[in-house]
NUTOR-335512 format. One record per atom (N, C-alpha, C): residue number from 1; residue in three letters; atom name; x, y, z. Coordinates in Angstrom, 3 decimals. Layout:
residues N
NUM/Ala/CA/X/Y/Z $
...
//
This chain:
residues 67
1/Unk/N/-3.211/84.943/192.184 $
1/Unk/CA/-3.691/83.823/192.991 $
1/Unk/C/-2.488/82.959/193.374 $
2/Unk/N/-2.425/82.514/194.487 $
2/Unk/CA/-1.041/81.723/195.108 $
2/Unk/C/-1.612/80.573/194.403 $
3/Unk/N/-0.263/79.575/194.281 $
3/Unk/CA/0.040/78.682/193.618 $
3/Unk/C/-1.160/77.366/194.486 $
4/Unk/N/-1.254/77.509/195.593 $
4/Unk/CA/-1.680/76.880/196.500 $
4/Unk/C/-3.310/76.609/196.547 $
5/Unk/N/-3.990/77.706/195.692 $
5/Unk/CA/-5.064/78.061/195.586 $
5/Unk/C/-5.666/78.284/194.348 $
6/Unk/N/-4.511/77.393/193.190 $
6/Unk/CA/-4.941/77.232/192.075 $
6/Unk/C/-6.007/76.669/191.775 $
7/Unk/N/-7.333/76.890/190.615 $
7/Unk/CA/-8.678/76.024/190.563 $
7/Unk/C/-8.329/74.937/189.383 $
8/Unk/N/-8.959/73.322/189.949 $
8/Unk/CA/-8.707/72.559/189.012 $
8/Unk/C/-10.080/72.135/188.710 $
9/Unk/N/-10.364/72.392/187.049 $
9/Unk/CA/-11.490/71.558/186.668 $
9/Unk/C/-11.369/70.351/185.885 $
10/Unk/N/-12.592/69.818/186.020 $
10/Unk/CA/-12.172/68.566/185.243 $
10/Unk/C/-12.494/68.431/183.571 $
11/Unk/N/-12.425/67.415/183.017 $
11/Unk/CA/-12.141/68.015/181.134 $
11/Unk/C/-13.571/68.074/180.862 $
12/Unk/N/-15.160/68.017/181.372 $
12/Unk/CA/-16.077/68.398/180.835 $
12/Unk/C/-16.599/70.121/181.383 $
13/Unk/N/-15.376/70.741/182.294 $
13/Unk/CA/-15.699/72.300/183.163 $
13/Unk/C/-14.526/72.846/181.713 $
14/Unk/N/-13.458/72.209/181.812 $
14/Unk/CA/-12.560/72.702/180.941 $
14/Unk/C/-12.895/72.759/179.775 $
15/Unk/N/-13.579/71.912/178.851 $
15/Unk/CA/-13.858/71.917/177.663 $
15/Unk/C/-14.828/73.460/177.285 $
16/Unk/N/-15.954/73.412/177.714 $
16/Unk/CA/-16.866/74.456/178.183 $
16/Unk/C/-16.213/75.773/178.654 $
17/Unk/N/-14.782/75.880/179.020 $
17/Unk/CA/-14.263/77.297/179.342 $
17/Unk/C/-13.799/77.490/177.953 $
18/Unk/N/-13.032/76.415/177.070 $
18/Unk/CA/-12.174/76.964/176.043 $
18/Unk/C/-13.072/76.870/174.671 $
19/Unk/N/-14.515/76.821/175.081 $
19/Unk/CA/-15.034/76.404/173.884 $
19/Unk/C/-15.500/75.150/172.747 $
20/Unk/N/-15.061/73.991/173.225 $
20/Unk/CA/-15.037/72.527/172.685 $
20/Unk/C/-15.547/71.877/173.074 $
21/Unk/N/-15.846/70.925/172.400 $
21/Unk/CA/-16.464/69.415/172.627 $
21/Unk/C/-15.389/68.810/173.807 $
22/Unk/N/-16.403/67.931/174.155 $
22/Unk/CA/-15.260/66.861/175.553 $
22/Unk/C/-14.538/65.973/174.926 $
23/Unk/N/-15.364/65.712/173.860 $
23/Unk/CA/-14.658/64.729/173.017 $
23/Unk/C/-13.241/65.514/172.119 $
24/Unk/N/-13.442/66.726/171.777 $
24/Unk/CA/-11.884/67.520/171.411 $
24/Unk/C/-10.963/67.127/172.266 $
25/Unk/N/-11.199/67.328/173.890 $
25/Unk/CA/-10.251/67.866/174.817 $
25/Unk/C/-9.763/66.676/174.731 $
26/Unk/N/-10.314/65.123/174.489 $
26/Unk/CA/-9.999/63.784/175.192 $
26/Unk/C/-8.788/63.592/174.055 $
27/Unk/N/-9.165/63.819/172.681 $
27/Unk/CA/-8.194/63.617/171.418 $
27/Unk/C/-7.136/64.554/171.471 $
28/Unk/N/-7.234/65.751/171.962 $
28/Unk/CA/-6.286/66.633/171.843 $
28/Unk/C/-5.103/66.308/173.109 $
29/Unk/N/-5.770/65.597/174.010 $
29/Unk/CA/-4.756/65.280/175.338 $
29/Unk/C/-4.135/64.207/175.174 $
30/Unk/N/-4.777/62.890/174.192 $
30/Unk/CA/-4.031/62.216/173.625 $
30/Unk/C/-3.188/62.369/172.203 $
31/Unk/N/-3.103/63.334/172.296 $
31/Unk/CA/-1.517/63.720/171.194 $
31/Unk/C/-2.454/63.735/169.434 $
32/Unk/N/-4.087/63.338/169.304 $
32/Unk/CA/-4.635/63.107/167.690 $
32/Unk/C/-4.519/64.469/167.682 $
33/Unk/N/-4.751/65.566/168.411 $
33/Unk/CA/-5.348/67.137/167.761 $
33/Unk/C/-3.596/67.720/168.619 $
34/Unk/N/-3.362/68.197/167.534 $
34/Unk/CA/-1.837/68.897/168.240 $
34/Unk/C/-2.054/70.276/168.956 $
35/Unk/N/-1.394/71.144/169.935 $
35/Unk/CA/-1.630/71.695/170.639 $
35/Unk/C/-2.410/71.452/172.053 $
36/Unk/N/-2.466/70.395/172.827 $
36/Unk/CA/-3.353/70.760/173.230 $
36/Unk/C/-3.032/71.481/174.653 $
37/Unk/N/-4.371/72.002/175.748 $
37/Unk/CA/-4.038/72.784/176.739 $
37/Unk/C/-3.569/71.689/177.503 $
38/Unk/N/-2.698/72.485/178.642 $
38/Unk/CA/-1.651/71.555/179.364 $
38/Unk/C/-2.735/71.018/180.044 $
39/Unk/N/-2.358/69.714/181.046 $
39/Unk/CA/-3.532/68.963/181.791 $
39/Unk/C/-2.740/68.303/183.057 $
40/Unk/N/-3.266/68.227/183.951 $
40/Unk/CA/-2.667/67.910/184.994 $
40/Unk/C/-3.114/65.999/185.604 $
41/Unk/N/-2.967/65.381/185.541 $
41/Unk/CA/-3.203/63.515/185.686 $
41/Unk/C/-2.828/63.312/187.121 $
42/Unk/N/-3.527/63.027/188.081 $
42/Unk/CA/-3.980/62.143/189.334 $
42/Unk/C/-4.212/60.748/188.987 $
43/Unk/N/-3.335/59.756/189.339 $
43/Unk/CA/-3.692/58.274/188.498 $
43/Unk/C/-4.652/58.193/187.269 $
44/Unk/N/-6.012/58.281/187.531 $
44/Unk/CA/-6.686/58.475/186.311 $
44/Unk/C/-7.963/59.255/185.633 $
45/Unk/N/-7.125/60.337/187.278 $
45/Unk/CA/-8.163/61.513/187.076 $
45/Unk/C/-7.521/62.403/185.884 $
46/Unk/N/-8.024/63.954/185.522 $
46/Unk/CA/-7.479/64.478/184.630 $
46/Unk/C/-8.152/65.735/185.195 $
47/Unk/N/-6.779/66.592/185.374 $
47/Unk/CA/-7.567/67.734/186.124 $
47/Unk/C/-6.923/69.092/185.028 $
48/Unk/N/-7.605/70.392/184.786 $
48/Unk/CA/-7.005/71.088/184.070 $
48/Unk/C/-7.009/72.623/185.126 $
49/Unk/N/-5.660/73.204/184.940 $
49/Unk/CA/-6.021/74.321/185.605 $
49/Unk/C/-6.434/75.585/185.025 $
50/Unk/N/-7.405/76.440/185.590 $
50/Unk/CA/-7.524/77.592/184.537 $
50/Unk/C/-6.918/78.712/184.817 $
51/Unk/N/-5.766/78.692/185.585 $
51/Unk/CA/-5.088/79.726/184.783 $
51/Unk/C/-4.429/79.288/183.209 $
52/Unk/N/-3.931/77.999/183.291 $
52/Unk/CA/-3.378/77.496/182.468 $
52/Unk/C/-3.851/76.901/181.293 $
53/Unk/N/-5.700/76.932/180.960 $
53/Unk/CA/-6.327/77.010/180.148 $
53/Unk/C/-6.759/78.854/179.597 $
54/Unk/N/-6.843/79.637/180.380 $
54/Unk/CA/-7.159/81.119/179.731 $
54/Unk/C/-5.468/81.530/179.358 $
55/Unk/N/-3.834/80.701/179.959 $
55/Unk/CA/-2.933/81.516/178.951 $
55/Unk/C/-2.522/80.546/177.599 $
56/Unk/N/-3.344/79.254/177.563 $
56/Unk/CA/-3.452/78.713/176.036 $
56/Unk/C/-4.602/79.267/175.535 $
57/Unk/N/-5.987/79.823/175.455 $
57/Unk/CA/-6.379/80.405/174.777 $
57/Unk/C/-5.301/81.796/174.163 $
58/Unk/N/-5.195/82.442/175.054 $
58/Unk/CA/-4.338/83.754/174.386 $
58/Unk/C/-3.199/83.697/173.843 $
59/Unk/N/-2.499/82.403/174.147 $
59/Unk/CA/-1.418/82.282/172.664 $
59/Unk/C/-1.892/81.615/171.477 $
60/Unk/N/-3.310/81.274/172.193 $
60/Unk/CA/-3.904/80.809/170.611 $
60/Unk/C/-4.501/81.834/169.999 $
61/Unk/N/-4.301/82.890/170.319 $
61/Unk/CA/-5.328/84.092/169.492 $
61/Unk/C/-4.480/84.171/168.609 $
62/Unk/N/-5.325/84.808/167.268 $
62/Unk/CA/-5.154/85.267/165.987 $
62/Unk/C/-5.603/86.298/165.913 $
63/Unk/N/-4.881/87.320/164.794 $
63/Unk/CA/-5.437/88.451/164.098 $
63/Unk/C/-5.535/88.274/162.616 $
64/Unk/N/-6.178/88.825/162.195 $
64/Unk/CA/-6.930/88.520/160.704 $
64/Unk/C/-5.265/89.341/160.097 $
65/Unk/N/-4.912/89.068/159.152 $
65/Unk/CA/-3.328/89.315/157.958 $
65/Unk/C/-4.609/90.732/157.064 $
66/Unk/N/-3.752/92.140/157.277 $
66/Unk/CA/-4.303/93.055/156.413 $
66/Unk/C/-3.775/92.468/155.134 $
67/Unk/N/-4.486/92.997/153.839 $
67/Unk/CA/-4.222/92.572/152.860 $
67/Unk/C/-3.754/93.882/151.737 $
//
């Protein structure tokens, strides 16, 4: 997808793609929950893009440690 034609949702479309509360996304964007997905700020809008929410899910994946 061109850069131009990136989709921006806002943090209650975004929350709902990665799985979380709105209230996660709001703490995690203010620096209380570390990691959070990158976010994009329009004066005092808050827009997130999803490409850039589905490649923080996948560096957040885990595999279970064989034992």
């Amino acid at each position: 997808m061109p850069k131009s034609e990136t989709v921006l949702v806002n943090e209650r479309e975004a929350a709902k793609i990665i799985g979380m509360s709105v209230s996660w996304i709001q703490q995690s964007r203010r620096g209380i929950i570390p990691n959070a997905p990158p976010f994009i700020k329009f004066g005092r809008n808050v827009r997130y893009s999803k490409p850039d929410l589905e490649s923080w899910i996948s560096k957040n994946r885990r595999t279970p440690k064989s034992e």
